[in-house]
DRENDO-973307 format. One record per atom (N, C-alpha, C, O, CB): x, y negated, z; residue in three letters. Coordinates in steps of 0.2 Angstrom, whole numbers, plus 2048, in hexadecimal, padded with zeros to 3 digits. Glycine has a CB too. Layout:
% residues N
XYZAla;...
END
This chain:
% residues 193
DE17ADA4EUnk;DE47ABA47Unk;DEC7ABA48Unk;DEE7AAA4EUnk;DE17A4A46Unk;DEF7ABA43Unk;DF57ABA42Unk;DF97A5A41Unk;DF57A0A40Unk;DF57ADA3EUnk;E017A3A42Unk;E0579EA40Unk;E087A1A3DUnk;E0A7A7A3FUnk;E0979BA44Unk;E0979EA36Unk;E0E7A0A32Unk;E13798A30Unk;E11792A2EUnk;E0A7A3A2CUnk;E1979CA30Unk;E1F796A2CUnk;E2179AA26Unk;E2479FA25Unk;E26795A31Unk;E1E796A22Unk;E1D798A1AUnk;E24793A18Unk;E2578DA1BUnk;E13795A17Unk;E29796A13Unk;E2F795A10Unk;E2D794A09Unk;E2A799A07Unk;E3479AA12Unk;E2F78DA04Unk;E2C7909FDUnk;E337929FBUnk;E387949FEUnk;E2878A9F6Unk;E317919F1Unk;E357969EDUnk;E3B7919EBUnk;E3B78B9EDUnk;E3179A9E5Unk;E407929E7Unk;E4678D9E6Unk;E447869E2Unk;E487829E1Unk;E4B7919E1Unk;E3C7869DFUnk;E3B7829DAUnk;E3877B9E0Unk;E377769DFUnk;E357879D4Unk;E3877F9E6Unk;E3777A9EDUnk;E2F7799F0Unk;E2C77E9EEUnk;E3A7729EBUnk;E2D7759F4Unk;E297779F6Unk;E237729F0Unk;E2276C9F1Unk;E297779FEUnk;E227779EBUnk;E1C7759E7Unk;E157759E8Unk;E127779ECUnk;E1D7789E4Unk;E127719E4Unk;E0A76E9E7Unk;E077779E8Unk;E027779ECUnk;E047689DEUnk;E0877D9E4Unk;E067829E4Unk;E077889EBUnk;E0378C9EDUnk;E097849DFUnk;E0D7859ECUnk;E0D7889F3Unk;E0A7859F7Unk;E077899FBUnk;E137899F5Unk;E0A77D9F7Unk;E0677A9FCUnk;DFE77D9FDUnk;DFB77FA03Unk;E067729FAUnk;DFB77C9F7Unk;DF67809F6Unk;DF67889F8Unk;DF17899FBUnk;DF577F9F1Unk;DF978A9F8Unk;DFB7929FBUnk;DFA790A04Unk;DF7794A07Unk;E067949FAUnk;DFD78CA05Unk;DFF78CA0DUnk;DF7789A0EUnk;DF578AA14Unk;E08786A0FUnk;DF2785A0BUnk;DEB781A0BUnk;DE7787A0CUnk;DE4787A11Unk;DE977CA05Unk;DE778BA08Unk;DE2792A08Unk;DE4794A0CUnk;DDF795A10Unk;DE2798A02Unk;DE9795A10Unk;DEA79BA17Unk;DE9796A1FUnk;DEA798A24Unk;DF47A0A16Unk;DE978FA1DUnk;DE578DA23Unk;DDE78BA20Unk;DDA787A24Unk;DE9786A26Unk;DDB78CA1BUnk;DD378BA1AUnk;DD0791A1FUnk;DCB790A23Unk;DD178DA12Unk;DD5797A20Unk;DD379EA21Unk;DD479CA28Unk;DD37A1A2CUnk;DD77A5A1DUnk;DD5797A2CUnk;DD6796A34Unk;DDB796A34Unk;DDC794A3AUnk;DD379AA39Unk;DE4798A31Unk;DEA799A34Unk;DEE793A34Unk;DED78EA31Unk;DED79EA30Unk;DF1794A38Unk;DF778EA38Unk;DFD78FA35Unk;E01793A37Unk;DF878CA3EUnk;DFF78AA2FUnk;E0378BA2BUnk;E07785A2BUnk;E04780A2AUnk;E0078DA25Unk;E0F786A2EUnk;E15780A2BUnk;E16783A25Unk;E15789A22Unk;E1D780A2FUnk;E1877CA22Unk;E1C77FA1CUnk;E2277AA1AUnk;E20775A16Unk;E16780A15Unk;E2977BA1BUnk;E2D775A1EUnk;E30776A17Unk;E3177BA14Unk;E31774A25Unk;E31770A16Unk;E3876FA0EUnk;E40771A0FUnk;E4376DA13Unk;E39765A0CUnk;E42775A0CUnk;E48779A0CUnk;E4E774A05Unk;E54773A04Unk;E46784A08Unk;E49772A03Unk;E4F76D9FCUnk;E4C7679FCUnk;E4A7649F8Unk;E4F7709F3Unk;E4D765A02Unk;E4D75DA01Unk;E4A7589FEUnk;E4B7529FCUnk;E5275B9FEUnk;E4275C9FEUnk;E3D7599F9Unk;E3E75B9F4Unk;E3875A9F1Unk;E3D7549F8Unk;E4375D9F0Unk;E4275E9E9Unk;E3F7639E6Unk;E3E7699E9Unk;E4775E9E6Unk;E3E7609E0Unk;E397669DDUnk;E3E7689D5Unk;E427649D1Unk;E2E7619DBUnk;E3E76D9D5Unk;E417709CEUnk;E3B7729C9Unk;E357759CBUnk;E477789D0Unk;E3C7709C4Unk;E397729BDUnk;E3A77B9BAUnk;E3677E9B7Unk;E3C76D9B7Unk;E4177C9BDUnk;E437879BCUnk;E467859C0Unk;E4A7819C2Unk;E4878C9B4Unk;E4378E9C2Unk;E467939C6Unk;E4E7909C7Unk;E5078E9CDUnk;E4579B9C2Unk;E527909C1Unk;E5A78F9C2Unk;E5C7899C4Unk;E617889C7Unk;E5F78F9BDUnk;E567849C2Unk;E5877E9C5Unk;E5877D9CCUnk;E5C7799CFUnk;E5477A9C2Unk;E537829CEUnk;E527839D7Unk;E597849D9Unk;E5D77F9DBUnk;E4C78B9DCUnk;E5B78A9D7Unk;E6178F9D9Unk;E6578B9D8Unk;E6878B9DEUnk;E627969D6Unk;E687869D4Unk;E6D7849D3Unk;E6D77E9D7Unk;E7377D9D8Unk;E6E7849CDUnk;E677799DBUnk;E697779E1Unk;E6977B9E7Unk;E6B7789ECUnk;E667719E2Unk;E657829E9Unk;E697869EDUnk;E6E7869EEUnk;E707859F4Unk;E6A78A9ECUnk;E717899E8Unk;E7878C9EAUnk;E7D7859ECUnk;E817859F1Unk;E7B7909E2Unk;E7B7809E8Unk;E817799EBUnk;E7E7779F0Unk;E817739F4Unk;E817709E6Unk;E7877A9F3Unk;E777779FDUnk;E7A77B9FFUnk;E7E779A03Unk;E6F778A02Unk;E7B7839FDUnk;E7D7899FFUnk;E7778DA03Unk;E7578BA09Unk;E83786A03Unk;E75792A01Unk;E70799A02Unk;E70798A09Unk;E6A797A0BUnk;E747A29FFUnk;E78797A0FUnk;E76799A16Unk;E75794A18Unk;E74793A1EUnk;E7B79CA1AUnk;E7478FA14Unk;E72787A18Unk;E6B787A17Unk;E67784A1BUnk;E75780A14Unk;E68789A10Unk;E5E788A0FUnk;E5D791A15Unk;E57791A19Unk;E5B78CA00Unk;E61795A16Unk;E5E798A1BUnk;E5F796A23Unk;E5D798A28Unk;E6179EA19Unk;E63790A22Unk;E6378DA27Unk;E5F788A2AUnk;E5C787A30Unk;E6878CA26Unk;E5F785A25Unk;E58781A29Unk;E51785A26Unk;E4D781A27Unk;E57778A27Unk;E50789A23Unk;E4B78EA28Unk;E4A790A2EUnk;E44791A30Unk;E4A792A27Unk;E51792A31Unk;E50794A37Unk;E5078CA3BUnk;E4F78DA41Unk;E54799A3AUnk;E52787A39Unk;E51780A3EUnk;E4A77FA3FUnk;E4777EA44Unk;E5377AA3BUnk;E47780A38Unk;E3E780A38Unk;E3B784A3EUnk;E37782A42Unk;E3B784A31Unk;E3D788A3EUnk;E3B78CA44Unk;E3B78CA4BUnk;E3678FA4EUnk;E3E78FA44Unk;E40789A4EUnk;E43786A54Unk;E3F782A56Unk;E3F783A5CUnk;E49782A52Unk;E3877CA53Unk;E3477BA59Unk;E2E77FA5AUnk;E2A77DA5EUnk;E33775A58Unk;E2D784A58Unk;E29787A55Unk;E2878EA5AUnk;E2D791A5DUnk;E2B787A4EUnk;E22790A5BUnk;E21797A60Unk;E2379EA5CUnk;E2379FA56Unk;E17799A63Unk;E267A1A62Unk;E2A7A7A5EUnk;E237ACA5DUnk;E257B2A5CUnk;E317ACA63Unk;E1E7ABA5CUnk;E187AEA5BUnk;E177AEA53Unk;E117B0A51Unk;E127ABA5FUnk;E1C7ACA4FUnk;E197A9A46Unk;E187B3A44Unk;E197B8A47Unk;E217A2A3EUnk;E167B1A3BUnk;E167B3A37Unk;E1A7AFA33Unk;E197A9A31Unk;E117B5A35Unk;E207B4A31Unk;E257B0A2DUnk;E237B3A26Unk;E227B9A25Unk;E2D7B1A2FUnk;E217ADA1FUnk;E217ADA19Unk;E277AAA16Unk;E2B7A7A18Unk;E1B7ABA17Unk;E267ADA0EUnk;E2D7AAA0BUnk;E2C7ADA03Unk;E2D7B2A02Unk;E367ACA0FUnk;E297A69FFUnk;E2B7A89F7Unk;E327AA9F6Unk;E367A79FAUnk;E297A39F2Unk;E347AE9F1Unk;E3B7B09EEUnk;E407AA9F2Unk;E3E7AA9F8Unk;E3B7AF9E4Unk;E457A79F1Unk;E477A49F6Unk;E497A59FDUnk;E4D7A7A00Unk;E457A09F6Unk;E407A09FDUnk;E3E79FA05Unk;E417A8A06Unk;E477A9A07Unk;E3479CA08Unk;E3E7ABA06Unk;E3C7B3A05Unk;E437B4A0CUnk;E427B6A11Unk;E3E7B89FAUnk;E4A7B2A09Unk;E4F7B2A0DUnk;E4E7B0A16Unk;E4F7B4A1BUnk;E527AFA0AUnk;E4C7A9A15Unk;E4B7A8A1EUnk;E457ABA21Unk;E457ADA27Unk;E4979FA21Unk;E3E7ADA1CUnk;E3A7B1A20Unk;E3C7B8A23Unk;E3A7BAA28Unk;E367B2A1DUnk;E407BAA1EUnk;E427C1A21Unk;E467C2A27Unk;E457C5A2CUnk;E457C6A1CUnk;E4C7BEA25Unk;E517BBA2BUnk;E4E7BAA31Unk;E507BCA36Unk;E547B3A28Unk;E4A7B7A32Unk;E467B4A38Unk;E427BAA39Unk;E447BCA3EUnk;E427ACA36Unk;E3D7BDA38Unk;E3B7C3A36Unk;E3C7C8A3CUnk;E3A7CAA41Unk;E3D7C4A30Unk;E447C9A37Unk;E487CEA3BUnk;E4B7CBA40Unk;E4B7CFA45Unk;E4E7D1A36Unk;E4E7C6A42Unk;E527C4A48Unk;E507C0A4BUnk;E557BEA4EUnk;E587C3A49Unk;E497BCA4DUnk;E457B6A4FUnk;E427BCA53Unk;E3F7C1A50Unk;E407B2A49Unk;E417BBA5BUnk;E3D7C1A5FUnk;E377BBA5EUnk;E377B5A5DUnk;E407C5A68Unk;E337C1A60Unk;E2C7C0A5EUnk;E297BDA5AUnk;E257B8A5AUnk;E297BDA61Unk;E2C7C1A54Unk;E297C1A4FUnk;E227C5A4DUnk;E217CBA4FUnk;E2E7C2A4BUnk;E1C7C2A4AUnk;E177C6A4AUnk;E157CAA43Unk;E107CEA43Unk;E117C2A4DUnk;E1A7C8A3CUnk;E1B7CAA38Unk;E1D7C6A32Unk;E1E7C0A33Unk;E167CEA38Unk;E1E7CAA2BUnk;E227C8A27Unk;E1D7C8A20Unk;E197CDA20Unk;E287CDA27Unk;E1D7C3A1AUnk;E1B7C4A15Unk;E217C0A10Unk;E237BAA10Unk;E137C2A15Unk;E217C6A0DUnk;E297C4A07Unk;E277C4A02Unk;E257C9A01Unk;E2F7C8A06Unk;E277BF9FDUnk;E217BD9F8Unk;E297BD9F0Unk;E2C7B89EFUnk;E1C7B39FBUnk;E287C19EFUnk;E2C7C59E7Unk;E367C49EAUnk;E3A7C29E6Unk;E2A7BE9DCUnk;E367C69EEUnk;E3C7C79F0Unk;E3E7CB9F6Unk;E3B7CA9FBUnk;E3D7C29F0Unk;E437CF9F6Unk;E437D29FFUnk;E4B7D49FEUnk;E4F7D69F9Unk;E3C7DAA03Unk;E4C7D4A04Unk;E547D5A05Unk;E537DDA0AUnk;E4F7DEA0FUnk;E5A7CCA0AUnk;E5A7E1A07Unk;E5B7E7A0BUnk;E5A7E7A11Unk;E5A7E2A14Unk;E607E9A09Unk;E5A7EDA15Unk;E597ECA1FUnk;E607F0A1FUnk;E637F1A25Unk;E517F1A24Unk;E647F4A19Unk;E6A7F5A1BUnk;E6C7F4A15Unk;E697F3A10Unk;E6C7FBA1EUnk;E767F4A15Unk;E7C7F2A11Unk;E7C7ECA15Unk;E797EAA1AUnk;E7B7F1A09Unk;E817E8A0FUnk;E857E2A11Unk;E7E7DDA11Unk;E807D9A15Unk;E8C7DFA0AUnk;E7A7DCA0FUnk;E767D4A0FUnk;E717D5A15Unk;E6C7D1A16Unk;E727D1A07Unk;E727D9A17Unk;E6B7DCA1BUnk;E6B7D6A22Unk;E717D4A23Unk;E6C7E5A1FUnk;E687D4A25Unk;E657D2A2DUnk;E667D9A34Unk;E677D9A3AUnk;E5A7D1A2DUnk;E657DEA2FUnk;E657E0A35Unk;E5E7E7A34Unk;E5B7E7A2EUnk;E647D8A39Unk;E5C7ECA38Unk;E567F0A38Unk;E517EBA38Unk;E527E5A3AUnk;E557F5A3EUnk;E4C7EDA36Unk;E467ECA38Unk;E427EAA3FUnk;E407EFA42Unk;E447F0A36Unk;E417E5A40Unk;E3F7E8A4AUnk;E387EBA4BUnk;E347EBA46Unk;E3F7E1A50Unk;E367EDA4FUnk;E337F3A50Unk;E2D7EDA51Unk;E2E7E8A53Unk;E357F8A57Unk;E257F1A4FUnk;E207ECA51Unk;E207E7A4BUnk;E1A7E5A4AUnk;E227E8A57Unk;E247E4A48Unk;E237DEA42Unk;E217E1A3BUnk;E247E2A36Unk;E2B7D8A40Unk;E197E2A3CUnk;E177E2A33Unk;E1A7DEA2FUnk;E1E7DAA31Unk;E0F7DFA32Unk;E197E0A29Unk;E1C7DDA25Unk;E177DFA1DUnk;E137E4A1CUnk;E267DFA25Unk;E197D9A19Unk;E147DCA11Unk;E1A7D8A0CUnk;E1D7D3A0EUnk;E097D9A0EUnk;E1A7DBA06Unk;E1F7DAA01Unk;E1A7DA9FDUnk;E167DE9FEUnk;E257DE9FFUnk;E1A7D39F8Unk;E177D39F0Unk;E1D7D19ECUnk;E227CE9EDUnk;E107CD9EEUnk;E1A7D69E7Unk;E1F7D29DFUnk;E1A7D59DAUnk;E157D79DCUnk;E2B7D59DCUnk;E1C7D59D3Unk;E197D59CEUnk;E207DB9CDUnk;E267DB9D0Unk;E177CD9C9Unk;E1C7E19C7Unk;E1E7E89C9Unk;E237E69C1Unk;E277EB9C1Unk;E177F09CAUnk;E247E29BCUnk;E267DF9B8Unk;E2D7D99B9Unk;E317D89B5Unk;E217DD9B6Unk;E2B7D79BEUnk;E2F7D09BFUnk;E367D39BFUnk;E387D79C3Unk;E2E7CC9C7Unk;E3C7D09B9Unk;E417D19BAUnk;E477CE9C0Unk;E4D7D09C1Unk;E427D19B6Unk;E437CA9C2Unk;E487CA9CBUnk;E467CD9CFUnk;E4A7CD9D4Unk;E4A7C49CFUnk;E417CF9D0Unk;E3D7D39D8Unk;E3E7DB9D5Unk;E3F7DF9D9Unk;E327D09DAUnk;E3D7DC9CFUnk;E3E7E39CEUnk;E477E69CBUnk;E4A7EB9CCUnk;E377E49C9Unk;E487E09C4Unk;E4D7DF9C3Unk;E537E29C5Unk;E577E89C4Unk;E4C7DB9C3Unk;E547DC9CAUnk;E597DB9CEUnk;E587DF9D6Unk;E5D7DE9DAUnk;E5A7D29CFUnk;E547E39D7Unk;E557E79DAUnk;E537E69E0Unk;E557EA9E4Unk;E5A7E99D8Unk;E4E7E09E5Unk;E497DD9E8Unk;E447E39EBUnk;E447E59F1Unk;E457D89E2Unk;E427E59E5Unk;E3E7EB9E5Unk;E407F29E7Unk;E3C7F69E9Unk;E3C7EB9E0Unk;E457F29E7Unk;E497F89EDUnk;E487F79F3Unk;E467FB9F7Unk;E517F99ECUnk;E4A7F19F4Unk;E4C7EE9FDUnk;E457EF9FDUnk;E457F3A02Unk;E4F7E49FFUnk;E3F7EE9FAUnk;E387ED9FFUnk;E387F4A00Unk;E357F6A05Unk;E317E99FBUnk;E3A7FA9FCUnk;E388039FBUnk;E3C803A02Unk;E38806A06Unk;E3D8099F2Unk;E41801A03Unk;E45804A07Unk;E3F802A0FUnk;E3C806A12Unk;E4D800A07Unk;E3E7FBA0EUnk;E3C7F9A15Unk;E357FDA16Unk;E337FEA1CUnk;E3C7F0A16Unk;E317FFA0FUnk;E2B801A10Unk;E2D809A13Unk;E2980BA17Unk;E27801A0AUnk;E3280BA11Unk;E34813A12Unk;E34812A1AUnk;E32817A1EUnk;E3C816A0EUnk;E3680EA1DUnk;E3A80EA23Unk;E3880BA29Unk;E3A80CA2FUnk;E3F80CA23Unk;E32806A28Unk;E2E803A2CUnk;E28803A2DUnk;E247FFA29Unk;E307FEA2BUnk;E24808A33Unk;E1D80CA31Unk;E19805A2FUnk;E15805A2AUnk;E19811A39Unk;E197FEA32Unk;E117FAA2FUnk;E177F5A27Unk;E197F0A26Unk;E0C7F1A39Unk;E187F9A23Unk;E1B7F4A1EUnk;E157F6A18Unk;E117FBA18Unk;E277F6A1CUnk;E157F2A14Unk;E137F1A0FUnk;E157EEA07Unk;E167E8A07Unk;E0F7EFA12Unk;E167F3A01Unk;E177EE9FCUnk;E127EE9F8Unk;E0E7F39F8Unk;E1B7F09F8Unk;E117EA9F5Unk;E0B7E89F0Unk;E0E7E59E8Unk;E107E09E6Unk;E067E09F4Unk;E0D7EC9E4Unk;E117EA9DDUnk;E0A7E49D9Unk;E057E79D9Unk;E147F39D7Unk;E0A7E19D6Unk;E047DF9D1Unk;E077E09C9Unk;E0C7DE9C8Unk;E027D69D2Unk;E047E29C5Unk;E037E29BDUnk;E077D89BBUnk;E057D29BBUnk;DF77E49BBUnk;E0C7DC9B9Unk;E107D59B5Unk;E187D39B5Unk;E1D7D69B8Unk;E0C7CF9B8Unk;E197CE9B2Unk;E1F7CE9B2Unk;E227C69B7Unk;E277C49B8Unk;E237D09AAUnk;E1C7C29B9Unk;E1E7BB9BCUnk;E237BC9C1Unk;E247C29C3Unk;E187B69C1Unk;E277B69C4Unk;E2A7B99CAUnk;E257B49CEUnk;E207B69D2Unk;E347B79CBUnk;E267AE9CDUnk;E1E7A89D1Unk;E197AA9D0Unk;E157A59CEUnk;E1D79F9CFUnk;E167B19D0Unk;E0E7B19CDUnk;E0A7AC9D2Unk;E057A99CFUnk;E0A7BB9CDUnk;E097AA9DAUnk;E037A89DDUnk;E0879F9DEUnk;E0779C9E3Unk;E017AF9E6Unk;E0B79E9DAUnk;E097989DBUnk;E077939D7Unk;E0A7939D1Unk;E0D7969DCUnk;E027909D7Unk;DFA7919D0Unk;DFE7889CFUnk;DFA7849CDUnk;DEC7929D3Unk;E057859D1Unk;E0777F9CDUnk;E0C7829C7Unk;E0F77E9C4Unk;E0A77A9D3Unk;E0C7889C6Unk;E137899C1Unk;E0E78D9BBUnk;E0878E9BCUnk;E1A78F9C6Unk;E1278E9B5Unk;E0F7919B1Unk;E117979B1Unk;E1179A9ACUnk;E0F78F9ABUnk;E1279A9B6Unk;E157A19B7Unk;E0E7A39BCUnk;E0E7A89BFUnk;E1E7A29BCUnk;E0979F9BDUnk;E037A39C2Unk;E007A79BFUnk;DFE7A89B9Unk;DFD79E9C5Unk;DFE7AB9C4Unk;DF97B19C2Unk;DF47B39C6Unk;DF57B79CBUnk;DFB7B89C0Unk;DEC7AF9C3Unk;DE87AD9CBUnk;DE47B59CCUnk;DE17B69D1Unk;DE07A69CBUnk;DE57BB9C7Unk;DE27C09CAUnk;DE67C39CEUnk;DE47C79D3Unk;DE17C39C6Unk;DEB7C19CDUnk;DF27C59D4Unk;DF27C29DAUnk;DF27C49DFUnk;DFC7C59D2Unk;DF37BC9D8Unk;DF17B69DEUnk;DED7B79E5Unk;DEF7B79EBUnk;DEC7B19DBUnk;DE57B99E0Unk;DE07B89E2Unk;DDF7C19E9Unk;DDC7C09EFUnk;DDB7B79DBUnk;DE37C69E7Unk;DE57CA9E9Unk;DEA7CB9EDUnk;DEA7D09F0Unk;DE47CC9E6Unk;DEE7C79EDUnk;DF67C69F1Unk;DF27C39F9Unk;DF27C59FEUnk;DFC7BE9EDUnk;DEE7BD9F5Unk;DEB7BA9FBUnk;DE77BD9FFUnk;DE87BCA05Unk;DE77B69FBUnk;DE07C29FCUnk;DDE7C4A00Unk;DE27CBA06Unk;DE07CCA0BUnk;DDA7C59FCUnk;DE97CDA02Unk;DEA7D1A08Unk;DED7CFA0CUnk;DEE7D1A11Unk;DED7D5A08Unk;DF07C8A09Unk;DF57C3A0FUnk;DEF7C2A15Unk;DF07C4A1BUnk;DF87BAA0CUnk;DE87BFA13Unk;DE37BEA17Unk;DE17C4A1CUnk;DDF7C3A21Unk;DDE7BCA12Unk;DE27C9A1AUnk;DE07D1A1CUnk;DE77D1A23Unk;DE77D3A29Unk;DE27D7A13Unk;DED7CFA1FUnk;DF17D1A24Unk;DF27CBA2CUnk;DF27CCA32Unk;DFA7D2A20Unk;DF27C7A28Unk;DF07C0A2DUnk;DEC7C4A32Unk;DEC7C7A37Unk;DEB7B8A29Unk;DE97C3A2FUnk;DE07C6A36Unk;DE37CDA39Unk;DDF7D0A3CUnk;DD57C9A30Unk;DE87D0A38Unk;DE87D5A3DUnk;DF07D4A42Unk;DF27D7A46Unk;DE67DDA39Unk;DF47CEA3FUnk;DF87CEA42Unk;DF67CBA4AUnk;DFA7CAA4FUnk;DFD7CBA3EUnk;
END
């Protein structure tokens, strides 16, 4: 079975994700899932972002990687849109890492915002919704083309819609048929990491 340090989205670590992180230790895995905003919970997306941005982006990526720190360099690093940042971060420069799931967000492996290549050996799977105007939009969805192009075990998974939170069944942005399917390949990829 698997360790995953699961990161949520800006709206914080919501009862939906908690539940996210519940289903993937029903399945036997072991799942942290540590608070990036201070407990708080935002009502919108901006409302997340906008105490982000006053902690500051390299500080919620920063203590993700503190989360880390007691923790075996053996994980699976996850991360809704947000989180999405320390998983990959950690991902890419955390050795022994055993792989990556980036859940409607991914940052480039080159230009200015990158980490860095890819390291050799770390699966990875990207979901977003093939609609979503910030995962497809804003151009999210390139970074994952790129990393799929360039990293033999990578994987993207578009779904039919436009949510950016489709699998977190506490927002009214859920969509339990994409969900239900996210999970199962998350479950799929778990078991062979």
């Amino acid at each position: 079975m698997a360790e995953v340090l699961l990161f949520h989205h800006a709206q914080g670590l919501t009862p939906g994700v908690l539940a996210f992180a519940e289903e993937l230790r029903a399945a036997g895995h072991t799942v942290h899932a540590p608070d990036l905003l201070d407990g708080r919970l935002f009502d919108t997306l901006e409302a997340g972002l906008a105490y982000a941005r006053e902690v500051g982006f390299d500080e919620v990526r920063a203590r993700g990687a503190r989360a880390a720190e007691d923790l075996p360099a053996e994980l699976v690093y996850a991360g809704f849109s947000l989180g999405e940042m320390a998983a990959q971060e950690l991902a890419q420069t955390r050795p022994g890492a055993r792989g990556a799931l980036l859940f409607y967000s991914c940052i480039p492996i080159t230009g200015e915002w990158a980490f860095g290549p890819w390291p050799d050996g770390v699966p990875v799977q990207i979901h977003g919704m093939d609609a979503d105007p910030i995962f497809v939009g804003e151009g999210d969805v390139d970074a994952a083309r790129e990393i799929v192009d360039t990293v033999p075990d990578a994987e993207l998974f578009l779904y039919p819609g436009d949510q950016h939170y489709f699998a977190d069944s506490s927002l009214p942005s859920y969509d339990a048929d994409a969900t239900a399917l996210l999970t199962r390949r998350v479950l799929d990829f778990l078991a062979r990491v």
